[in-house]
C-alpha positions in Angstrom: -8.6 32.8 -22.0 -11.3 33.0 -19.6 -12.0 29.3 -19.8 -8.8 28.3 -19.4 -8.2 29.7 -16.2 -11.0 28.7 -14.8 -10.2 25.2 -16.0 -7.1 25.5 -14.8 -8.3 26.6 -11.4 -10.7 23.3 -11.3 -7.5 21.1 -12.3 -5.6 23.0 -9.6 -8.2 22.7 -7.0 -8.9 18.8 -7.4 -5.3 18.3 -7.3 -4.9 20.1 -3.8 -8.0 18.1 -2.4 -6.2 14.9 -3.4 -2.9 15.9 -1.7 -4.9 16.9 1.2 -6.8 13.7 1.2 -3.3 11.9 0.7 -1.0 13.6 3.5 -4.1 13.1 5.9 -4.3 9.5 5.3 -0.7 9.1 5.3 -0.4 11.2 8.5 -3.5 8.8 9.9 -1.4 5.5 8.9 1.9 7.2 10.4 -0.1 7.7 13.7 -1.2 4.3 14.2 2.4 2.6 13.0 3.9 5.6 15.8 1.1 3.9 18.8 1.9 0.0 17.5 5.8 0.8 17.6 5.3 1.8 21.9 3.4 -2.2 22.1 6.1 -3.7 19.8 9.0 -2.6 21.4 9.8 -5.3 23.2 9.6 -7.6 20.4 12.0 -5.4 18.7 14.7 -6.2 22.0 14.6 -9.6 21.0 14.5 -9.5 16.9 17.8 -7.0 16.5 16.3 -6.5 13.3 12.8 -5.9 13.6 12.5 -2.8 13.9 14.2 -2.1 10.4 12.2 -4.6 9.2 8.9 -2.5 10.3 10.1 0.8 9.3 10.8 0.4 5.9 7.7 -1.1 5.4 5.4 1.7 6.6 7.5 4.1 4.5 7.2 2.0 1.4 3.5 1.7 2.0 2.6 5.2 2.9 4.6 6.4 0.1 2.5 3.8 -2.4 -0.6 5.0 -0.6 0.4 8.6 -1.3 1.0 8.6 -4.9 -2.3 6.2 -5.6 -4.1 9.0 -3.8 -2.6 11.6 -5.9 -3.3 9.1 -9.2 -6.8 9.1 -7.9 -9.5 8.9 -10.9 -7.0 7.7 -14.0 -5.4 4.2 -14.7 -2.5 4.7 -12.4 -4.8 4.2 -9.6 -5.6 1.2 -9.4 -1.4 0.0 -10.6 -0.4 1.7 -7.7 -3.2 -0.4 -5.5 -1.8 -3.3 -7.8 1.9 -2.3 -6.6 1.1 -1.9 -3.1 -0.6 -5.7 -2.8 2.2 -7.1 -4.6 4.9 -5.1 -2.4 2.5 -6.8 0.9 3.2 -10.3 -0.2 6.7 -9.7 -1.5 7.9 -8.1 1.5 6.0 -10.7 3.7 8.1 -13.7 2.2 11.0 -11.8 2.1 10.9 -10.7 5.5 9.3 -14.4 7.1 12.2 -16.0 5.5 9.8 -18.1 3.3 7.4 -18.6 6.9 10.0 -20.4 9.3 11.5 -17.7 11.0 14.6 -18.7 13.9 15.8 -17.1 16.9 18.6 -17.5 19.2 18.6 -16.3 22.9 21.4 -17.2 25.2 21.9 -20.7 24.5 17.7 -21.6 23.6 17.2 -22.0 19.9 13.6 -21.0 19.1 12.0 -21.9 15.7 8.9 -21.4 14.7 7.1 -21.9 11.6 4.8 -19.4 9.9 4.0 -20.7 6.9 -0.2 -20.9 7.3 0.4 -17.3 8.3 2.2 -16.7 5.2 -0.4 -19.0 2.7 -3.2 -16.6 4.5 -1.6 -13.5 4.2 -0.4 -14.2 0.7 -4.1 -15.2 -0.4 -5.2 -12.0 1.3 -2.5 -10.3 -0.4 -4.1 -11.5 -3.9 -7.2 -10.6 -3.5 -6.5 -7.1 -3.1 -4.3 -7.6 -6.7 -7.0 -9.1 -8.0 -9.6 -6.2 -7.1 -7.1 -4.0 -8.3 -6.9 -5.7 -11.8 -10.6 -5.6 -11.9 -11.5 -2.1 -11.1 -8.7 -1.7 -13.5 -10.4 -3.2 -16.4 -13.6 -1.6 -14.8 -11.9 1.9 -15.5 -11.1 0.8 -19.0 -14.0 0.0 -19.8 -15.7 3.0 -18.7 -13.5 5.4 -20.3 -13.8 3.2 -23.6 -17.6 4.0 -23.3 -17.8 7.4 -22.6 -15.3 8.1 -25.5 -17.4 5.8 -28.3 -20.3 8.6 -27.0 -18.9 10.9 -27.4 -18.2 10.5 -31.5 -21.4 8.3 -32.3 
């Protein structure tokens, strides 16, 4: 009975230090998104949408930066970092328009094509899916080895 409080008390004590470790960095990530909005404000006066735009980006993030914190050390880790990569480049084209983005003020029609931007930032984007996939299989196989030693 002993032992299973104190391994509960281990479970219960890693599990705060990842929530800790989780709120701080999504309190950190809030704080710089809160000193960007003040510089981007402007941009947002001209783009009626941008701010949206912004918004529920940092909230999807920072809630997929939460939970692979608090997944921290099994499998789900590194499909949250997987999820978060592929949400980057997904909500990239999605938001760019597919990279030519237009805007209208008074009677000037401004285009202006972002497509390198996108290639780079989509490229960037799968790199991080592909580190994710292989510290994934990195896991795997590390679990896979300390199991077969355990029984040989």
């Amino acid at each position: 009975m002993t032992e299973e409080r104190r391994d509960f008390k281990k479970r219960l004590q890693k599990f705060t230090r990842k929530a800790l470790k989780a709120t701080i960095k999504g309190i950190v990530f809030y704080g710089i998104y809160f000193v960007l909005s003040m510089f981007l404000a402007p941009v947002s006066e001209m783009v009626p949408s941008f701010q949206q735009m912004i918004e529920v980006f940092v909230m999807v993030y920072i809630f997929l930066m939460i939970i692979g914190e608090l997944t921290a050390g099994t499998i789900f880790h590194h499909f949250f970092n997987g999820a978060k990569a592929l949400f980057v480049i997904l909500y990239l084209i999605f938001a760019l328009n597919g990279g030519i983005v237009g805007i209208t003020v008074q009677n000037v029609n401004l285009i202006v094509d972002l497509r390198l931007f996108l290639v780079v930032t989509m490229l960037l984007g799968l790199l991080g899916l592909a580190k994710s996939v292989l510290q994934a299989i990195n896991f795997l196989n590390k679990e896979q080895n300390t199991y077969t030693s355990k029984f040989s």
